[in-house]
VOKOLTI-476999 format. One record per residue (C-alpha): x, y, z; residue number from 1; residue in three letters. Coordinates in steps of 0.001 Angstrom, whole numbers. Layout:
! VOKOLTI-476999
+---------+---------+---------+-----+-----+
:      c1 :      c2 :      c3 :   n : res :
+---------+---------+---------+-----+-----+
:       X :       Y :       Z : NUM : ALA :
...
+---------+---------+---------+-----+-----+
This chain:
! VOKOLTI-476999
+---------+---------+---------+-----+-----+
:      c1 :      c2 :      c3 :   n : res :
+---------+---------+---------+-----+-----+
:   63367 :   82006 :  101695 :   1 : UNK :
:   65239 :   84813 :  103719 :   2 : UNK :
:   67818 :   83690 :  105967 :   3 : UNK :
:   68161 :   85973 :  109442 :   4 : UNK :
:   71561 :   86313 :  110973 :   5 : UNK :
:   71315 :   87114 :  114446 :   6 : UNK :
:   73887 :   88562 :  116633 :   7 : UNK :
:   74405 :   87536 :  120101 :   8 : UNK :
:   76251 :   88638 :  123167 :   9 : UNK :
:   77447 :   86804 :  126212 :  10 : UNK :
:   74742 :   87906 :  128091 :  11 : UNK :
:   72838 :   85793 :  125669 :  12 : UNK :
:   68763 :   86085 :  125321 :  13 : UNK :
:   68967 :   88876 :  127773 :  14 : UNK :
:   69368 :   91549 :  125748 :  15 : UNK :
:   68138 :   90243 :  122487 :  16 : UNK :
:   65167 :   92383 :  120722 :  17 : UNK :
:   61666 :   90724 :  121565 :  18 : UNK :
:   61249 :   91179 :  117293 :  19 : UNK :
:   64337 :   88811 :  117291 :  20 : UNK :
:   62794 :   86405 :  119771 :  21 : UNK :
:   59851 :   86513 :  117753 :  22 : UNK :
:   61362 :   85114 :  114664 :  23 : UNK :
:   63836 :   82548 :  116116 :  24 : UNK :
:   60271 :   81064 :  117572 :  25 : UNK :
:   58378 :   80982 :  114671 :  26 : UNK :
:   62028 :   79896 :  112577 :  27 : UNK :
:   62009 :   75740 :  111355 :  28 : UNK :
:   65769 :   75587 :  111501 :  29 : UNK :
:   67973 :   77504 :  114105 :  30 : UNK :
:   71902 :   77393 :  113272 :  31 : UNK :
:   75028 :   78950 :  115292 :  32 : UNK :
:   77821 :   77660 :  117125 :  33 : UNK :
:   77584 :   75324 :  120693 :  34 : UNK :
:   78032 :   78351 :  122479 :  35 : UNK :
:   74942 :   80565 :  121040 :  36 : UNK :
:   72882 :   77450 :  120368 :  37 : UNK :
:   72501 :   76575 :  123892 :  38 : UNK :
:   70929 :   79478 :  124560 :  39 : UNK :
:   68005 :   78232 :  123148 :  40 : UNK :
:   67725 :   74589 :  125234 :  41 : UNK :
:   63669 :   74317 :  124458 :  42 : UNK :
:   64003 :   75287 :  120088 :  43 : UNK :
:   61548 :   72811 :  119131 :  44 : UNK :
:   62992 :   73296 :  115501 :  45 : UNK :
:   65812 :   71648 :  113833 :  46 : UNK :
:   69565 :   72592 :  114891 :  47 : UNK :
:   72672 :   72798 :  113033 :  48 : UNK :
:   75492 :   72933 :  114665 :  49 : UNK :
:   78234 :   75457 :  112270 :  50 : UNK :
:   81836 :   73940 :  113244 :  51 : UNK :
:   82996 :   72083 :  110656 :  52 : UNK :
:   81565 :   71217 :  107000 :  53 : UNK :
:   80305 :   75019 :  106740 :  54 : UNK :
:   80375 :   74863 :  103518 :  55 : UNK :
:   78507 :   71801 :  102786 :  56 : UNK :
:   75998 :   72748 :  105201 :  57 : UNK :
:   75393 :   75998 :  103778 :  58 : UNK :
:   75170 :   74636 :  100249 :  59 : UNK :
:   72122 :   72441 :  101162 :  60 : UNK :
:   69835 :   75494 :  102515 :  61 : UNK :
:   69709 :   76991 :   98677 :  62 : UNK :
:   67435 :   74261 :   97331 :  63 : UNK :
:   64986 :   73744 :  100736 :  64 : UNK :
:   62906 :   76390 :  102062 :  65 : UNK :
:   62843 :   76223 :  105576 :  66 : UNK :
:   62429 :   79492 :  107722 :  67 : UNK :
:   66097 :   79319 :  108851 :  68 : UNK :
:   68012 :   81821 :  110935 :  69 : UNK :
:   71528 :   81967 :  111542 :  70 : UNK :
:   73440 :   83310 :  115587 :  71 : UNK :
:   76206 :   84466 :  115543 :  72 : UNK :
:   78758 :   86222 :  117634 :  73 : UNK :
:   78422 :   90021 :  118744 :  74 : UNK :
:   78111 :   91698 :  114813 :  75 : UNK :
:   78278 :   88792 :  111940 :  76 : UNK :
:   80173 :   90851 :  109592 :  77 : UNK :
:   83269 :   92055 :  111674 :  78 : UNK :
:   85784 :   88642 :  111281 :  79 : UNK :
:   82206 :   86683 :  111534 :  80 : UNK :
:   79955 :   84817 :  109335 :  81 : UNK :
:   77591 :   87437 :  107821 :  82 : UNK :
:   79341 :   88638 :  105076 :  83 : UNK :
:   80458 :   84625 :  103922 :  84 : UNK :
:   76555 :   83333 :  104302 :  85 : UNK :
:   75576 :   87003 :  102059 :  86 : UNK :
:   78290 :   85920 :   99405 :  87 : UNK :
:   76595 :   82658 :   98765 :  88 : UNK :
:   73129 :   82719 :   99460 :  89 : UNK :
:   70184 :   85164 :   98505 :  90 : UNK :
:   67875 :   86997 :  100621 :  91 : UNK :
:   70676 :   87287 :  103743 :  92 : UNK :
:   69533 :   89866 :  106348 :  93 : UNK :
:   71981 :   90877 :  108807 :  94 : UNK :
:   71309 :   92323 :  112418 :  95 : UNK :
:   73807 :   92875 :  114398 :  96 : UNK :
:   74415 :   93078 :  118300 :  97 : UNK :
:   77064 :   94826 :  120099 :  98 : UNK :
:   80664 :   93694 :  119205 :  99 : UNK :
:   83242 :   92155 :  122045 : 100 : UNK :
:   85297 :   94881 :  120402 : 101 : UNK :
:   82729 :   97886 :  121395 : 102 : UNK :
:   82471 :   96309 :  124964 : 103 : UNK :
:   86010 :   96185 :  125189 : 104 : UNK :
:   86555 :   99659 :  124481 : 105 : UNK :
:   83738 :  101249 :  126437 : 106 : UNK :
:   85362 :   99187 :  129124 : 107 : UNK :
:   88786 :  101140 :  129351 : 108 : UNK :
:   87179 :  103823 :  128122 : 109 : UNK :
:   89323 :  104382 :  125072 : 110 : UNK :
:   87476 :  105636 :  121764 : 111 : UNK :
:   88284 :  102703 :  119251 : 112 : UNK :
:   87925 :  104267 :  115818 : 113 : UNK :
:   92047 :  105160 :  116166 : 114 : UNK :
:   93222 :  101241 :  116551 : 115 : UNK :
:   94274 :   98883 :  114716 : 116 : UNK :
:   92590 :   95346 :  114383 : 117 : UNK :
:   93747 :   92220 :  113737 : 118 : UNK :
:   92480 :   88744 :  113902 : 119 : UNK :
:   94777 :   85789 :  115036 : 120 : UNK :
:   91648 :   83722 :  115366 : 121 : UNK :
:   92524 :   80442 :  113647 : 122 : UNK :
:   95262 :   82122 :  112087 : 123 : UNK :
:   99106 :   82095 :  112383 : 124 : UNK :
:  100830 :   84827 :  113970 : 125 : UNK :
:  103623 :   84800 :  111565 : 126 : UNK :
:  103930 :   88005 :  110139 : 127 : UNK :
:  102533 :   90200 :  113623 : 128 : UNK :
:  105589 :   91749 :  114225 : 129 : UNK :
:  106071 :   94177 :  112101 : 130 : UNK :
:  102290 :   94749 :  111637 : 131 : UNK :
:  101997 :   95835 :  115612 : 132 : UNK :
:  105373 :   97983 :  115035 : 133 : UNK :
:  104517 :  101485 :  115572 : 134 : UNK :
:  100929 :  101419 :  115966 : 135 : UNK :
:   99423 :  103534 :  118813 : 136 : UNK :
:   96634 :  100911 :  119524 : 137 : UNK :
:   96146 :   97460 :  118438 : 138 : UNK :
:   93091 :   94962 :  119116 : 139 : UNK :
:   93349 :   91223 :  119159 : 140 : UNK :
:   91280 :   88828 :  118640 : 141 : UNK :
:   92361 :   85819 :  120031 : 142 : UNK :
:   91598 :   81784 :  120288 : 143 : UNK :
:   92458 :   79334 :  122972 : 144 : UNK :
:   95971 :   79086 :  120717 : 145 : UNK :
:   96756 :   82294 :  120250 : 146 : UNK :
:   95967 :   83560 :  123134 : 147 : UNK :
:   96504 :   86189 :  125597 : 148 : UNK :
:   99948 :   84814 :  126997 : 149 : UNK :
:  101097 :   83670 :  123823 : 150 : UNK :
:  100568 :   86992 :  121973 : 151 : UNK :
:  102964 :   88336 :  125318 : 152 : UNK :
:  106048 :   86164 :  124831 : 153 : UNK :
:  105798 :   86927 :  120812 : 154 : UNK :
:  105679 :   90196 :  121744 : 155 : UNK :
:  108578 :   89799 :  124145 : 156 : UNK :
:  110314 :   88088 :  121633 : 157 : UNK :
:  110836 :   91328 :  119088 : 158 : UNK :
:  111882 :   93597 :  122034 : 159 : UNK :
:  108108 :   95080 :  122241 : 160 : UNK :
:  107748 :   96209 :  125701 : 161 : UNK :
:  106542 :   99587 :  124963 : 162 : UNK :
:  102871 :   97772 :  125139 : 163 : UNK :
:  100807 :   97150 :  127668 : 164 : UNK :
:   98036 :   94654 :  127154 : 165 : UNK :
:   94700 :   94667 :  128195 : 166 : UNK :
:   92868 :   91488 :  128680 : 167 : UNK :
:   89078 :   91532 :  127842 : 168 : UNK :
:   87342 :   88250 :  129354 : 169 : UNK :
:   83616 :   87331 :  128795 : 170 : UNK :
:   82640 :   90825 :  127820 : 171 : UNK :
:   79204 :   91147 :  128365 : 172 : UNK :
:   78244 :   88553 :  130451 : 173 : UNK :
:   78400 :   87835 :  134134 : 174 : UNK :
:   81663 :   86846 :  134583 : 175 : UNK :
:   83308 :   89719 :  132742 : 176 : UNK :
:   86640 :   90878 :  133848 : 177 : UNK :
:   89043 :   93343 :  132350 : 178 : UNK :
:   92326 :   94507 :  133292 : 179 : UNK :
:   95524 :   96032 :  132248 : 180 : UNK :
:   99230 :   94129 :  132611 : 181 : UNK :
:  102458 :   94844 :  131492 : 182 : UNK :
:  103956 :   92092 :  128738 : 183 : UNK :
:  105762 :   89970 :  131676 : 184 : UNK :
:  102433 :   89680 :  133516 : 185 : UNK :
:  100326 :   88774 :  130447 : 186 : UNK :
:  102990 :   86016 :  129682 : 187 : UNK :
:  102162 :   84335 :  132688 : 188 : UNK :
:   98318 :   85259 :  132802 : 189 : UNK :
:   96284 :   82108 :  132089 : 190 : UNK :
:   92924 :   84166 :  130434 : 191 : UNK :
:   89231 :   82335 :  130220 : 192 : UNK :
:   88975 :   80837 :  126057 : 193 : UNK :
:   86586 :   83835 :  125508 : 194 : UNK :
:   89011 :   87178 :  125180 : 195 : UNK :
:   89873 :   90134 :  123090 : 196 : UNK :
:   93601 :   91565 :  123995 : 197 : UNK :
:   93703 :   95209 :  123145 : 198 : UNK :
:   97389 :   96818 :  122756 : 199 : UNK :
:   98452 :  100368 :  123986 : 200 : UNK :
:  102498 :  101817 :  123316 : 201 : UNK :
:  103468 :  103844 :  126497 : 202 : UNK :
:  105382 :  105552 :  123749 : 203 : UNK :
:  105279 :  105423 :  119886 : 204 : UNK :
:  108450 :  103202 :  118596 : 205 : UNK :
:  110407 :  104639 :  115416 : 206 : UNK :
:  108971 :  103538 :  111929 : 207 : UNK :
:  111868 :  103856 :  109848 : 208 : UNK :
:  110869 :  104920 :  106516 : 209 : UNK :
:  112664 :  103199 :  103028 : 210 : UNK :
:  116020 :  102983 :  103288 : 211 : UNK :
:  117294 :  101701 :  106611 : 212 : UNK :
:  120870 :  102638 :  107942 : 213 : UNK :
:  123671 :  100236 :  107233 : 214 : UNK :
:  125394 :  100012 :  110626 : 215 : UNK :
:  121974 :   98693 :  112098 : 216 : UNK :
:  122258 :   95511 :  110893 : 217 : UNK :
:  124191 :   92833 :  112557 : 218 : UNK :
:  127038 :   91835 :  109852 : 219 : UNK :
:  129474 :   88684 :  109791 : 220 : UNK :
:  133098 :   89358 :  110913 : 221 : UNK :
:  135344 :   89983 :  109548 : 222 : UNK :
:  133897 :   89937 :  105975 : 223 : UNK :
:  131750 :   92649 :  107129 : 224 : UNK :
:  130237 :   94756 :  103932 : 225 : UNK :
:  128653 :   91913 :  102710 : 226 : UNK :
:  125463 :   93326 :  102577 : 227 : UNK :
:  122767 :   95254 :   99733 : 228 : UNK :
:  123712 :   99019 :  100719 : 229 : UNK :
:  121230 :  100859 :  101443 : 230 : UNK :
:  121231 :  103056 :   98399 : 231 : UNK :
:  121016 :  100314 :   95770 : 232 : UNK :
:  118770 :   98425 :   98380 : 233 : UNK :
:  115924 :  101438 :   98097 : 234 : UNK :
:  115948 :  101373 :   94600 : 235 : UNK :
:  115709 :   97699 :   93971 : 236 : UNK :
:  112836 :   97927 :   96924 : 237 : UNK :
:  111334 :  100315 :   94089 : 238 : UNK :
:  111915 :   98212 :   91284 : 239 : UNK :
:  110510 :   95683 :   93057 : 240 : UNK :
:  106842 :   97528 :   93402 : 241 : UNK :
:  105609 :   96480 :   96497 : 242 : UNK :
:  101991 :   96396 :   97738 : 243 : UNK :
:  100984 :   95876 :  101526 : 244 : UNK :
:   99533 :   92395 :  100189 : 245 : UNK :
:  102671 :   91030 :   98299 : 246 : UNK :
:  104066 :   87873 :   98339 : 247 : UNK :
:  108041 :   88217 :   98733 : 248 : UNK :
:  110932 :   86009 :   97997 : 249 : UNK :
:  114889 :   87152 :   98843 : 250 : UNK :
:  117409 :   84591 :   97467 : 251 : UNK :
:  120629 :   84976 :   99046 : 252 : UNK :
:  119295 :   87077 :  101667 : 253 : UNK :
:  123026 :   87197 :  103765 : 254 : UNK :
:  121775 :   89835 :  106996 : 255 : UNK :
:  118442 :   90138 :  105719 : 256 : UNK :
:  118359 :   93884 :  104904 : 257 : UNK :
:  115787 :   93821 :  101715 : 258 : UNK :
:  113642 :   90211 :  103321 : 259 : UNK :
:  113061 :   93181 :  106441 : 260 : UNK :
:  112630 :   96003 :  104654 : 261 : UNK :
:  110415 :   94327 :  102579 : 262 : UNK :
:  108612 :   92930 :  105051 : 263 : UNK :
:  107834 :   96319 :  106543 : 264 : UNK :
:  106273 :   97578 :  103300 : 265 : UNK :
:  104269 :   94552 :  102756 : 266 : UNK :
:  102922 :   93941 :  106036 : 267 : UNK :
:   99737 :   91579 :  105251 : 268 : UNK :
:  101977 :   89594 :  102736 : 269 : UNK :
:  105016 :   87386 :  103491 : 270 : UNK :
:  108666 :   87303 :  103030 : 271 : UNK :
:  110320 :   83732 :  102379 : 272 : UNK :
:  114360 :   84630 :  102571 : 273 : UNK :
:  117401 :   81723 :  102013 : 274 : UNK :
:  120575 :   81832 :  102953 : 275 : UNK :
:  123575 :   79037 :  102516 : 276 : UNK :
:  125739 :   80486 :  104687 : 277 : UNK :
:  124814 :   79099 :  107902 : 278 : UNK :
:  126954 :   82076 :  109821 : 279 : UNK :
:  125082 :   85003 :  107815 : 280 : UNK :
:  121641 :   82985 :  108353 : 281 : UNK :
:  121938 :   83691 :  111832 : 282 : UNK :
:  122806 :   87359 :  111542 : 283 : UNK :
:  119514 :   87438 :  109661 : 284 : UNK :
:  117501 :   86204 :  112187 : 285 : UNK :
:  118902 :   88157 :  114905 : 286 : UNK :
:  118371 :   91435 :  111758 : 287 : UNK :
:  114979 :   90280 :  111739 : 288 : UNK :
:  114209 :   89706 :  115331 : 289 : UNK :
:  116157 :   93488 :  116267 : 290 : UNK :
:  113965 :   95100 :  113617 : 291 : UNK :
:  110836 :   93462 :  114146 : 292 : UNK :
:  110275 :   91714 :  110688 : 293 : UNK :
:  108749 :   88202 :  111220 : 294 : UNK :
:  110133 :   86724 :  108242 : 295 : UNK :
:  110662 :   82851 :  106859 : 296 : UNK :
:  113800 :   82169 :  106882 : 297 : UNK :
:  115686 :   78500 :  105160 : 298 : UNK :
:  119444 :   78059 :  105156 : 299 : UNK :
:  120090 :   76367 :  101584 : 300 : UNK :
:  121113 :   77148 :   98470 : 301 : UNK :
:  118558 :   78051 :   96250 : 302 : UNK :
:  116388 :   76329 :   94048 : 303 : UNK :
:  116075 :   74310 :   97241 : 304 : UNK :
:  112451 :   74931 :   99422 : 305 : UNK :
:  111612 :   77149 :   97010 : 306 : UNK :
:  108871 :   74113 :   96221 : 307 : UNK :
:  107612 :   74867 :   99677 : 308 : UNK :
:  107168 :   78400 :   99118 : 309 : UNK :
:  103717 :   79990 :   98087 : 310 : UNK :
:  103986 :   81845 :   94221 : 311 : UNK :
:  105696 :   85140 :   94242 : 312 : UNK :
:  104366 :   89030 :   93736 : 313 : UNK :
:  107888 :   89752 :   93478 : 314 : UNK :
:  111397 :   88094 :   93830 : 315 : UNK :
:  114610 :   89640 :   94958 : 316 : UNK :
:  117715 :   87987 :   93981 : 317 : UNK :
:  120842 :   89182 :   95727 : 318 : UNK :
:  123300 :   85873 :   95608 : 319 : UNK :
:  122732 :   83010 :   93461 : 320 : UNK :
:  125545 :   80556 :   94582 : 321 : UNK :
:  126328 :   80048 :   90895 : 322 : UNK :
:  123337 :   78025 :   89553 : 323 : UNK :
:  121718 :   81267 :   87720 : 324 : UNK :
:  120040 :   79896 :   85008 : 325 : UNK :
:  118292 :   77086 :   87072 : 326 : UNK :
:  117490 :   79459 :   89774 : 327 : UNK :
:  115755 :   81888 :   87592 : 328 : UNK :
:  114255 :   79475 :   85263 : 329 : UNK :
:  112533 :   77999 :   88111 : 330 : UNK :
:  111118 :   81617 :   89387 : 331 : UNK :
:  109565 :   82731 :   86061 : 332 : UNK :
:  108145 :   79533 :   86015 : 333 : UNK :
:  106833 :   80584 :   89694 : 334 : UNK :
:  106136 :   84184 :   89517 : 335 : UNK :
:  102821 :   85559 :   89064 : 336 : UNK :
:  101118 :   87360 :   86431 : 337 : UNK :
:  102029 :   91011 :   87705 : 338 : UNK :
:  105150 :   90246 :   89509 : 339 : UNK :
:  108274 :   91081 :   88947 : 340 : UNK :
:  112307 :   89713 :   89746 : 341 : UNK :
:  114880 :   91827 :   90817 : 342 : UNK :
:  118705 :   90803 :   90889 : 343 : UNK :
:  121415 :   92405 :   91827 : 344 : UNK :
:  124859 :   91967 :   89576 : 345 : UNK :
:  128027 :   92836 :   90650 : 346 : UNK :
:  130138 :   91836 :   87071 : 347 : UNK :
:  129087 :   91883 :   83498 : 348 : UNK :
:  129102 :   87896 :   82969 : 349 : UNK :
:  125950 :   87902 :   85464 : 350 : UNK :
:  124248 :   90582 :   83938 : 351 : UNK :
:  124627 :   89008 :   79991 : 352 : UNK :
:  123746 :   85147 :   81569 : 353 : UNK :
:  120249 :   86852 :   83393 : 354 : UNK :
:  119615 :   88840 :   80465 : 355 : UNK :
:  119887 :   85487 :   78480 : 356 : UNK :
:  118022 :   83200 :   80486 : 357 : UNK :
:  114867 :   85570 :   80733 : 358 : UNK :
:  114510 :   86568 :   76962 : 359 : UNK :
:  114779 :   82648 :   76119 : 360 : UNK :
:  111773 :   82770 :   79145 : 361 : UNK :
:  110154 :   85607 :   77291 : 362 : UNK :
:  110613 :   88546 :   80194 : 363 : UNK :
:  110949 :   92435 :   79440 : 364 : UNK :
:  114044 :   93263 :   80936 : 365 : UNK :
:  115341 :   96728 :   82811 : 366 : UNK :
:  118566 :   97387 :   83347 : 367 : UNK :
:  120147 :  100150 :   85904 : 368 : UNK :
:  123602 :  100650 :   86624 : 369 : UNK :
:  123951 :  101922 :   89935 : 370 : UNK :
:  127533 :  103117 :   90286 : 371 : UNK :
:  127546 :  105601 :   93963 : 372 : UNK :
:  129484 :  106976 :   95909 : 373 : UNK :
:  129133 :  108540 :   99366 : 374 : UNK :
:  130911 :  111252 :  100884 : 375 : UNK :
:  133626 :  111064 :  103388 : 376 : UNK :
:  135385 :  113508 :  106180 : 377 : UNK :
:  139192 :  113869 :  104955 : 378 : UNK :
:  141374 :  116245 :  107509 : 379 : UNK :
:  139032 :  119805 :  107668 : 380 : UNK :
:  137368 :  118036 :  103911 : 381 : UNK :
:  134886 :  116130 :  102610 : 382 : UNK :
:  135812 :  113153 :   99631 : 383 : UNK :
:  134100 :  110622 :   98272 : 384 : UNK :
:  134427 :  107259 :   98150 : 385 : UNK :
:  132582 :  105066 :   95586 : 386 : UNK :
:  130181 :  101668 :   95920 : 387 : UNK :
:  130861 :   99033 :   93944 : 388 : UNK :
:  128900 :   99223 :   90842 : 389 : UNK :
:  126210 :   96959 :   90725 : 390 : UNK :
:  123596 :   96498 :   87758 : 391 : UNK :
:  120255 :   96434 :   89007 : 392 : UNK :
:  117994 :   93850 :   86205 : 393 : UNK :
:  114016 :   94347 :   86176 : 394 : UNK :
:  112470 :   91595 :   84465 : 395 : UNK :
:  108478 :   91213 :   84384 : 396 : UNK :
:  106143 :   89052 :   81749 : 397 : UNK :
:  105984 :   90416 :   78965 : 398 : UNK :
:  101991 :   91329 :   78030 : 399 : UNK :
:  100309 :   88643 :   76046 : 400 : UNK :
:   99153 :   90081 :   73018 : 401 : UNK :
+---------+---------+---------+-----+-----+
């Protein structure tokens, strides 16, 4: 049996191929969503309905043999169903139609292999910030949650008002409408359920590269300086080995400097930060709100929430309140395969007590002292004036023989 997905416009049988046509007909079971399926009012065939259950439905159709094809919306395989029904059936042929994306472009006339896309379709939007930060172009696609005047007011909310959005409604079909707005007209813009939001900067906004400037982040008063400086901050960002997809956990994350920067560098992963001091909590959050890093952020003292937390690619440890061995017995516990823990140290009794607790937990262990200085204007002179040394511990499994 060969299973025929189908894509389908707005405009719905209009534009479909007669050779398509031809084999819904002669198909014995005709599946899609409400919206495609009532296209086809007079199928004398069976219909299934895919909302819901997907997978038990799908499971079924490998031991019958009915002629079955499959609609779907615009091309199956961009955020659709095509490539999920060719992953666990045989004999999947895909055709596709035109995408709401290629509509949407041709519509404001904009060439579309330069943007970004991303999906907030039955998805969170945790984490859009900083993965809209400096991008020329961005595409949406949206759901009657997410949707047009939401994506404003987050946008709003990190100070992004170098966009302006373009609202794509029932592209294809007769009641298709698109038009431009700035983000305070978008936030107030009640769009139809059926919408793609495409993004445009007026004018690029920085990306700061690794290694952001110390007197941008918002410090508590007056014990200002309590904050990872930026130089021993870049390299325990390095130790830490970041990927775009990592999972990232700061403990005693104070303003928030590595939970952002990290967040920057993996910007289809997550950050989870906590913070006991209520005071510096709050400087993090306005940090992260400033810089455009969507983080998770918990007052508490760690271990606490970290149950809540997904496992870790790699854990930053900057304060640990004074329950060290707990703390870190309860990340290697946590911390995947490949990952790896980072902790600052600021005195020798927390760099022997780590380097105890993770060879008793079987971790390789690498150790930099990081003792800086930067320079500093004196009369007509330049001095310097030295960082407190800190020891920088890498510990990662060690490989299973």
């Amino acid at each position: 049996m060969t299973i025929k997905v189908i894509g389908i416009g707005e405009d719905g049988t209009d534009t479909l191929l007669p050779q398509y046509m031809e084999w819904i007909q002669q198909s014995e079971r005709l599946a899609g969503g409400h919206r495609q399926l009532a296209f086809f009012p007079e199928y004398a065939g069976e219909k299934v309905i895919l909302e819901g259950g997907l997978k038990n439905k799908i499971a079924e159709w490998k031991s019958d043999t009915k002629q079955t094809v499959v609609l779907a919306s615009g091309d199956p395989l961009f955020y659709g169903i095509g490539s999920y029904l060719a992953k666990k059936l045989p004999n999947v042929e895909i055709y596709p139609s035109l995408s709401s994306i290629q509509l949407a472009f041709a519509a404001i006339q904009e060439s579309w292999n330069d943007a970004v896309y991303i999906s907030v379709h039955g998805r969170s939007m945790k984490g859009l910030a900083q993965k809209v930060h400096g991008k020329k172009k961005v595409c949406l696609l949206t759901d009657q949650t997410n949707n047009p005047a939401k994506i404003a007011q987050y946008l709003q909310k990190y100070g992004m008002n170098e966009y302006d959005i373009c609202v794509a409604e029932h592209l294809g079909g007769e009641k298709e409408k698109v038009k431009w707005y700035t983000l305070e007209e978008a936030s107030r813009y009640e769009a139809a359920p059926l919408n793609v939001v495409i993004l445009k900067a007026k004018k690029l906004a920085q990306r700061r590269s690794i290694g952001f400037p110390d007197d941008i982040f918002r410090q508590r008063k007056p014990d200002k300086g309590l904050i990872t400086k930026k130089e021993v901050r870049v390299l325990s960002l390095a130790a830490l080995n970041l990927q775009t997809d990592s999972i990232v956990w700061d403990i005693g994350t104070c303003t928030g400097s590595v939970a952002i920067e990290a967040a920057h560098l993996a910007v289809d992963g997550a950050v989870y930060a906590i913070e006991k001091n209520e005071a510096d909590l709050d400087s993090a959050k306005e940090n992260a709100k400033t810089l455009r890093a969507d983080i998770h952020l918990y007052h508490g003292k760690a271990p606490e929430h970290l149950e809540e937390w997904p496992d870790p690619d790699a854990v930053f440890i900057g304060g640990t309140g004074g329950n060290l061995q707990k703390l870190l017995e309860t990340i290697t516990e946590r911390l995947q395969s490949e990952g790896r823990i980072v902790l600052n140290a600021a005195t020798i009794e927390t760099l022997h007590e780590a380097m105890e607790v993770f060879k008793r937990q079987n971790f390789a262990v690498d150790v930099t002292m990081a003792h800086l200085a930067r320079s500093k204007p004196i009369l007509h002179m330049t001095r310097f004036e030295g960082l407190n040394p800190v020891y920088i511990i890498t510990a990662t499994h060690k490989e299973r023989e």
